[in-house]
N, C-alpha and C positions, 0 to 999 in steps of 0.2 A: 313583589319585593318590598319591603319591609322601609320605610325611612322616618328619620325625625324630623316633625314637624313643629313651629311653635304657634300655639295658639293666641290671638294677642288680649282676649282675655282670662287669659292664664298665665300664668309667671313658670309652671311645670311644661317639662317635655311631655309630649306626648305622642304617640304610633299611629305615624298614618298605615292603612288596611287594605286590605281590598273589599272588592265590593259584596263577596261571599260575608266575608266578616263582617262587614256595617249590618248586611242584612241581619246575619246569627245576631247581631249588636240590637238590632230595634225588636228581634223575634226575642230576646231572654232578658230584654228591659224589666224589672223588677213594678218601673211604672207604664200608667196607660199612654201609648203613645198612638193620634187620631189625625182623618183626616176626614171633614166633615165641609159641607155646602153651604150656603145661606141660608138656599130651600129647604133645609132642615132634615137631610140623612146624614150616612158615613159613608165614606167613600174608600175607605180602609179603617181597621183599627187592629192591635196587634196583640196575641195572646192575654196581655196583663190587663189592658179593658176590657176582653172577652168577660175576665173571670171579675173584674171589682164589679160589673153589671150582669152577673152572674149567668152567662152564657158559655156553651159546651166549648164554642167556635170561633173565631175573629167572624168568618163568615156569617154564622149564624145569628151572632150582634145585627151585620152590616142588611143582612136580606128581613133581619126582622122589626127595624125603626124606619119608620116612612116620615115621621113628625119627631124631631128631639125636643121641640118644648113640649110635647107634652108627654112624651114617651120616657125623658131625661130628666127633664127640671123636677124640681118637686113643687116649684113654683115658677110657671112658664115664662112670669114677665121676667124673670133674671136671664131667660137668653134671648131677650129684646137690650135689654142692659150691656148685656155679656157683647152683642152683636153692634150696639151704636159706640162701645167703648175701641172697638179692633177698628168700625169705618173711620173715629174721630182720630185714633194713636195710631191705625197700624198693628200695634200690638197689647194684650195682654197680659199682664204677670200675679201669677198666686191669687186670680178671681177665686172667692169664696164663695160657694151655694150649697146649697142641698140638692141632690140628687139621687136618682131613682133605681133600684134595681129592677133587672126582669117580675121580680117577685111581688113587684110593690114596696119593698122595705126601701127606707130612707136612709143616707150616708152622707157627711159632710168630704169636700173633697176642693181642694185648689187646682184651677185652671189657668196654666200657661200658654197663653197659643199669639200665633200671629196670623195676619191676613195676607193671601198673596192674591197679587192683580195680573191682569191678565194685559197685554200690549195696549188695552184699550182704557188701561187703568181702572178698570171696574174688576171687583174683588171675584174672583172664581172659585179658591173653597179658603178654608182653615186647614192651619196644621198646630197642633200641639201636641199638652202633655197634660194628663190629669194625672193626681196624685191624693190616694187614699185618706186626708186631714183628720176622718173622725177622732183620732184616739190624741192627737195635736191640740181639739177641738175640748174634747172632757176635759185633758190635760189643763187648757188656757180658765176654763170653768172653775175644774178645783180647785185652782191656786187659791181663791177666796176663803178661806177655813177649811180646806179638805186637804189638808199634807198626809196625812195617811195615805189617803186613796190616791193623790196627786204621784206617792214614791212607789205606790206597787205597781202603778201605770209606766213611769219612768222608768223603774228598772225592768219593766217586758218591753221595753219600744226603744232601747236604748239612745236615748236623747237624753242630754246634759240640761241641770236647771244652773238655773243662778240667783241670787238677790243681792239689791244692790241697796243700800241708805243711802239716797242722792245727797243730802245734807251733809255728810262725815267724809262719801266717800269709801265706806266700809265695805267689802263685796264676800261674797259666800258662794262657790260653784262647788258640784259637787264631785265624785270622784266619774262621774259618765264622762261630766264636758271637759274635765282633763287629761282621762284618756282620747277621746277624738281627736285631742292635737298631740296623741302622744306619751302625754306625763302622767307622774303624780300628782296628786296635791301636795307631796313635800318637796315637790322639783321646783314648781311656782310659788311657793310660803314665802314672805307673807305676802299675801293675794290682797287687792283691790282694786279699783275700777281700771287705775292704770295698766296695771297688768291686762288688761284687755285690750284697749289703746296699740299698749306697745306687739303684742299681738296681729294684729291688727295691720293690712295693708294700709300705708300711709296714703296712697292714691281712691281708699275707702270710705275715709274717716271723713272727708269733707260733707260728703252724704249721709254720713252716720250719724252726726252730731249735727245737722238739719233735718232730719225727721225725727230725731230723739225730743228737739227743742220745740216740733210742733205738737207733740205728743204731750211733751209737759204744758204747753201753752194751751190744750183742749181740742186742737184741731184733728189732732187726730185718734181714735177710741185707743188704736192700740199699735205698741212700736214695732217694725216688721221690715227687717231688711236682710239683705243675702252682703255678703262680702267674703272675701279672701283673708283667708289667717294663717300665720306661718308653726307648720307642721314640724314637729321633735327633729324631724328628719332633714330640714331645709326649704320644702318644698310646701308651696301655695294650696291650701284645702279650700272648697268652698263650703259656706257654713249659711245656714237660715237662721238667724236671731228671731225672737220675736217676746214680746213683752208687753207689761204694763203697770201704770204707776198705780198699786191699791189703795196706799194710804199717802192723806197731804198734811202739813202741818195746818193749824188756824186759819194762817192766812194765805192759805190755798198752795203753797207750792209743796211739790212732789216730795213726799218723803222716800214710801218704801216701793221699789220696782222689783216685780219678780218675772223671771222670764226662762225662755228655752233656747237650748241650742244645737240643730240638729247636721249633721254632714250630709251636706246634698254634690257631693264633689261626684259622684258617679251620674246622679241626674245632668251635672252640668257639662259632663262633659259628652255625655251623650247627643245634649243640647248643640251644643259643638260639632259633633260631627255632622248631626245631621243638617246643621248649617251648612258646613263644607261641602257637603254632599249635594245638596241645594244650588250652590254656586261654581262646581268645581267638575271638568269632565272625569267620567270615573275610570276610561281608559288612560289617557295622557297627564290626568291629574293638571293641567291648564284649566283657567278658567272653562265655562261653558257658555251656552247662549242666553242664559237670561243675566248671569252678572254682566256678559256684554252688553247690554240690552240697557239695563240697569246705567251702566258706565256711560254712555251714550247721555244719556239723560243727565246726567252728573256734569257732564265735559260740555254741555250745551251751556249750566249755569256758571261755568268758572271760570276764573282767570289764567287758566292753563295756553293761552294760543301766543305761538300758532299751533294747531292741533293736528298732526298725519295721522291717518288710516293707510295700513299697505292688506289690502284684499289678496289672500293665497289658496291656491288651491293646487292637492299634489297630486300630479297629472298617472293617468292611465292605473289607477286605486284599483276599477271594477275589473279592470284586466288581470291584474296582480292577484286579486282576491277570488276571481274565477279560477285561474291558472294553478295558483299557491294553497289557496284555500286563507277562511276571513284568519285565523290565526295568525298567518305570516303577514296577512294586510295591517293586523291592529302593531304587531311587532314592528313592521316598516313607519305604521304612525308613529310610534314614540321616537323611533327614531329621528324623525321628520320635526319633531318636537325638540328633540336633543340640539339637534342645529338649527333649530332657529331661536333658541333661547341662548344660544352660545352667540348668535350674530347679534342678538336685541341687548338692548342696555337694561341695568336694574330696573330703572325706571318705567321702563315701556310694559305694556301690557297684553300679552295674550291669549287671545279664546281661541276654542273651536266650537266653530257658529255651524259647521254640520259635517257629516260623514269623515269628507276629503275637506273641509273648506277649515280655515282658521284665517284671521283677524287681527292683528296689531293694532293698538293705539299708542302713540310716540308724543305725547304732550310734549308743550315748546319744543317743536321739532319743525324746522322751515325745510322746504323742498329740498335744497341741495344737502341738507344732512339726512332728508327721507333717503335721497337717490343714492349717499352713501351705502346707508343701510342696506340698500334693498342690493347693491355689487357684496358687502360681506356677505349676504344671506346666500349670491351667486358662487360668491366662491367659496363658501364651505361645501355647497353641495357638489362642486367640481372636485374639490378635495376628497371628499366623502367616494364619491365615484372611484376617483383614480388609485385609492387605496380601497376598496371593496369594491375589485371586480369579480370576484368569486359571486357577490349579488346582485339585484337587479336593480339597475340605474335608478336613482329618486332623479325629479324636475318637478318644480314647482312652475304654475303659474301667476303670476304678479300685476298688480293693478293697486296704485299709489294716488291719493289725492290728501289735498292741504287742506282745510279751517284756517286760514290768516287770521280773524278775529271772531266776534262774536255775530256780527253779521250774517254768517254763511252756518246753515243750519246741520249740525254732525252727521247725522241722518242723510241728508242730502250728497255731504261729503262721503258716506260711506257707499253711499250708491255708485256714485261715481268710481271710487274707485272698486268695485263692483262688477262695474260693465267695463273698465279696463281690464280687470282681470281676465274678464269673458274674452275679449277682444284679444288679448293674448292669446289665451286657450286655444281658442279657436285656429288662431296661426300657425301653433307651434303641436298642434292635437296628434295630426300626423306622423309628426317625428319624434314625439317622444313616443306613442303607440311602437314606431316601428322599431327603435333602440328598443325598448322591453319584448318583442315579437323575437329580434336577434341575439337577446341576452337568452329568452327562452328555449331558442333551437340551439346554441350550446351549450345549459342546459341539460338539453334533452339527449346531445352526442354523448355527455360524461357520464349520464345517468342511466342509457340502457347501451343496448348493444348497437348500435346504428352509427358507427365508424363510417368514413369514406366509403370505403371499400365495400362495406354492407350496403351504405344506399347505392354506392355505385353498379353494384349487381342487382339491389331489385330492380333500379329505373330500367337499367338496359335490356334487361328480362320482359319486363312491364314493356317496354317500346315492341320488342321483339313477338310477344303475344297480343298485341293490340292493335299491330297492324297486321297481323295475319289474320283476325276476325274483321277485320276493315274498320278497325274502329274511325270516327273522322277527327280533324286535326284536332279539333279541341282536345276533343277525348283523351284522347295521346298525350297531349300538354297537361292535361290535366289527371291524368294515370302519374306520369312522368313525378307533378308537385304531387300527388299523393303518395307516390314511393319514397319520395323524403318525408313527408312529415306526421305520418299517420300518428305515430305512436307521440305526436306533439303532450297530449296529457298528460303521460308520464311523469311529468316535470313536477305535478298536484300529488304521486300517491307517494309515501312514505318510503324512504330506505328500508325499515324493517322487513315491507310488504314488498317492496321490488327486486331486493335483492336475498329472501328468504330461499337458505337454498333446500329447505324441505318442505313439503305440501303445506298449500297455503291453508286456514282455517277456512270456514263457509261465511264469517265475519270479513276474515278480509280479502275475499273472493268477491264480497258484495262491493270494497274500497275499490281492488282491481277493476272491477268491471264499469267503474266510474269512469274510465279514462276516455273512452270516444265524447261522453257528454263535456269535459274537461278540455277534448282537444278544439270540440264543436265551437266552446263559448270563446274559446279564443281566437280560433281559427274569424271571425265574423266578425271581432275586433279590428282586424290587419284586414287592408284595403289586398294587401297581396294574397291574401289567403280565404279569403269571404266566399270566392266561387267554392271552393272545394270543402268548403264547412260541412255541408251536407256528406258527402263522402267521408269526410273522415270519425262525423258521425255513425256511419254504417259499416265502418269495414270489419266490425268485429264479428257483422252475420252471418248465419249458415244459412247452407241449402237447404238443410233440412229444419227451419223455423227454431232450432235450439241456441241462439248464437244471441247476443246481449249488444245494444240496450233495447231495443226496438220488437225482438225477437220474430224479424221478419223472412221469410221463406220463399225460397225460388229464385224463380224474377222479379219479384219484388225487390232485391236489394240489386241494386245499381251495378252494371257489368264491371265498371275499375273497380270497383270492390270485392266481386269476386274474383278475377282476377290478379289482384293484390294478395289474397286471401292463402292463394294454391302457393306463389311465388313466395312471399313471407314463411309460408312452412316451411316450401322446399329450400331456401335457404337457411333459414334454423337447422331442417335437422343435417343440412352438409356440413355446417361449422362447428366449432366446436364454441361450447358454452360453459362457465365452472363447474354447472354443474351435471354434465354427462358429456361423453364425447359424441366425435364426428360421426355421421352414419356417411358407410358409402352409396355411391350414386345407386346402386341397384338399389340396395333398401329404402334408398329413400324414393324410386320411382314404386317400389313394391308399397311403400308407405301411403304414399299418394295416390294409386290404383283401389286398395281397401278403404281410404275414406272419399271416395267420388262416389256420389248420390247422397249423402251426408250431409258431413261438413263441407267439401267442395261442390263446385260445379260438375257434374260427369261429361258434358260436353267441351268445358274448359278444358278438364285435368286432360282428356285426348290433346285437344290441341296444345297444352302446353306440351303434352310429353312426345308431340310430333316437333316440337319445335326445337327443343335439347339435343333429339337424336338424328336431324338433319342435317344435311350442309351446309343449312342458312346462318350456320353456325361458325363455319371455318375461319372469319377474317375478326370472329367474336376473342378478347382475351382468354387464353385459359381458366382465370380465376372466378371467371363469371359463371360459371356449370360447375367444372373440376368433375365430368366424366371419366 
């Protein structure tokens, strides 16, 4: 789903995406977007690098540089340079070098990139963005007497120039760089410097006119800065300025500056997401684990205390996710997400630090307003419950500890409440397992045919045939819980496919046939159900080795199961179901007779069909045969 987000270095809305689309976003980047080592390979790089390093492949880039200083640079010391300026900053912006294609040929090219560390704070690779400068590069050359060639370059690359007489104040753009924001040149008449100025985010210009002034003062060869300028339309563009003063008067100060100006607003916001993306989980759109990580380290140096952690994790995920399948699991997370962003205040902050686990940080938050917190986040999810019981109970596990001051180390506090959380879990694992166990098995009554009355006739059926082969008690008890809950997976395959009342495809005959492994993973969850896991995994076998998932044959597949097997039919085909009617008792013993050595047991189908037409029958309900 689609929402507006605001970026906070950008003054524009912009579309938060999903994660399909970020990717389509870094795969038709226009620029090279990389992700390279210390040890000097790539470790991705995406279409637009392939081709400015003039390669078929992103792949074939990535499997064919072992060395990038010398395979890339054209001069290898610049990524000794390029590499002590990311360990010194962290980051770099619009490094300039020359670099190398496959071919050997040489191209000037700006590199953006930063350095990420890894928990141990030692750097693990680079991520950036190179960007094709050569024709920026001619461009900046021929400004010195080459305006011909300067404007037939300009108008193929579309980049706006400018000149400025620093002394008057006089300015000259031309008709490129006022389209980019928009206009004419007879919408901004009469133009000069100010008009730029006023252009010009006012939160830009402090930086603008401090590198302009070292530029004039010689320190720096040439002016070069990105800011935000306000577009015809209202809205914040970002722009790359870049310049230089050619001529001074006598006594050295700057007369004539000429310069460019180029829209890098798609670059930057690219820049942008992929920051977000970096920091933000891409399911629940929450923080993730490294801006936790990150945050932690932050909250150790501040004055933020007292500082709570409430450690959560939301109970019986891998049951849900077996049962439901990961789809309904990720859908339960956000909702999981929804309430506890609705219990936490603006202020508070939270990740998710793995699968099922998420994280709160509550600066200045002392214990008794933790403890509130942590009864709202109770009763939303009791709320949540009692108005969606059509779905499966969420329970969170909770584990809460303080920071009082800077003394007591976040890290330390996060543990803690950590192993409270665990220590919960652990208590309560049980019972929330077994409320989702009983939310499954009705469920599982609504969704197939397994009424009272259904299970009530296979179990007594099932009793009735299993102790007449002597089965022993267990067995019985355990026929007995098999005749309720075989068909537990059900709950995982889709309405389309369960309730399709025309032949199923051989596609979703394979979804069908999922359900024993579906009933299996959960059946082994439930302390109540673990013995008979195994069986409910087999009941779908035949005698004649055709029968799914195991495709096991004879007596290999476990006697309640074949006997489940005869009894499950011959109940189907006596009821009636929407989509054909009731068979009667003859045809369906005539039914039952043709597939013994089959599908059935042949010594079973005997004894069950002694057992129907006996007298051991007589004190049995009608409803349970309907001979």
């Amino acid at each position: 789903m689609l929402k507006s987000i605001y970026c906070p270095k950008f003054s524009c809305q912009f579309e938060k995406v999903s994660l399909n689309e970020h990717r389509d976003l870094v795969i038709n980047a226009p620029v090279g977007i990389f992700m390279s080592t210390p040890q000097g390979y790539f470790r991705s790089a995406n279409p637009a690098m392939a081709r400015m390093f003039g390669y078929e492949t992103p792949e074939k880039m990535v499997e064919s540089i072992n060395d990038i200083a010398k395979q890339v640079y054209a001069d290898p010391g610049k990524r000794k340079e390029y590499q002590c300026l990311l360990e010194l900053h962290g980051q770099v912006v619009n490094y300039e070098c020359r670099l190398l294609r496959c071919d050997g040929s040489k191209f000037w090219a700006s590199i953006s990139a930063r350095a990420i560390r890894d928990k141990n704070g030692d750097i693990s690779h680079y991520q950036g963005f190179i960007i094709d400068v050569t024709k920026h590069k001619e461009s900046e050359e021929a400004l010195q007497g080459q305006s011909l060639r300067l404007q037939n370059i300009i108008q193929g690359s579309n980049v706006g120039t400018w000149e400025w007489n620093v002394q008057t104040g006089e300015a000259f753009f031309d008709e490129n760089w006022t389209q980019i924001l928009g206009y004419s040149l007879d919408e901004l008449s009469p133009i000069s410097i100010k008009t730029m100025e006023k252009l010009t985010n006012p939160n830009d210009l402090s930086r603008f006119n401090k590198l302009l002034m070292r530029h004039f003062a010689g320190e720096l060869s040439h002016f070069d800065f990105e800011c935000r300028m306000k577009h015809k339309n209202g809205c914040w563009i970002w722009i790359h300025s870049r310049g230089r003063v050619v001529t001074r008067t006598p006594d050295g100060k700057p007369l004539m500056m000429f310069g460019t100006h180029t829209d890098i607003t798609k670059r930057k916001q690219t820049e942008e997401r992929l920051k977000y993306l970096s920091f933000h989980d891409q399911l629940t759109g929450v923080y993730n684990r490294a801006y936790f990580e990150n945050e932690m380290k932050r909250l150790n140096k501040s004055r933020e205390y007292p500082v709570t952690i409430i450690s959560i994790d939301v109970d019986g995920l891998k049951l849900i996710n077996d049962s439901h399948g990961h789809e309904y699991g990720d859908k339960l997370l956000i909702q999981c997400v929804v309430l506890l962003q609705e219990a936490l205040r603006k202020s508070d902050i939270l990740a998710r630090y793995g699968g099922d686990e998420f994280v709160a940080f509550l600066p200045r938050t002392d214990y008794q307003t933790g403890k509130k917190i942590i009864d709202r986040i109770r009763d939303r999810i009791d709320k949540h419950n009692q108005t969606k019981q059509d779905q499966l109970p969420l329970s969170f596990s909770m584990g809460m500890a303080v920071a009082e001051d800077a003394e007591k180390d976040i890290a330390s506090v996060f543990k803690e409440a950590d192993d409270l959380m665990y220590l919960n879990k652990m208590k309560k694992d049980v019972t929330a397992r077994t409320q989702i166990i009983r939310s499954l098995m009705s469920t599982m009554k609504e969704r197939t045919f397994a009424n009272n009355s259904h299970l009530h006739r296979l179990e007594s059926l099932c009793r009735l045939v299993g102790k007449k082969v002597e089965l022993s008690e267990k067995q019985l008890k355990d026929l007995a819980l098999l005749a309720q809950v075989h068909d537990l997976g059900k709950v995982g395959i889709p309405d389309h496919i369960l309730f399709k009342p025309s032949p199923l495809t051989e596609e979703e005959w394979k979804i069908m046939r999922k359900h024993p492994e579906n009933g299996n993973r959960i059946a082994r969850a439930s302390i109540d159900l673990a013995e008979i896991a195994d069986l409910i995994l087999k009941h779908r076998e035949r005698w004649d080795g055709e029968g799914y998932p195991l495709g096991l044959k004879g007596r290999e597949i476990p006697i309640e199961c074949r006997i489940l097997a005869i009894i499950d039919a011959y109940d189907a085909m006596t009821n009636y179901r929407p989509y054909r009617k009731a068979m009667s008792f003859a045809e369906a013993m005539e039914e039952l007779r043709k597939c013994a050595g089959t599908q059935f047991d042949p010594d079973l189908v005997e004894v069950f069909l002694e057992v129907v037409e006996s007298d051991c029958l007589e004190n049995t309900p009608a409803q349970v045969i309907c001979p």
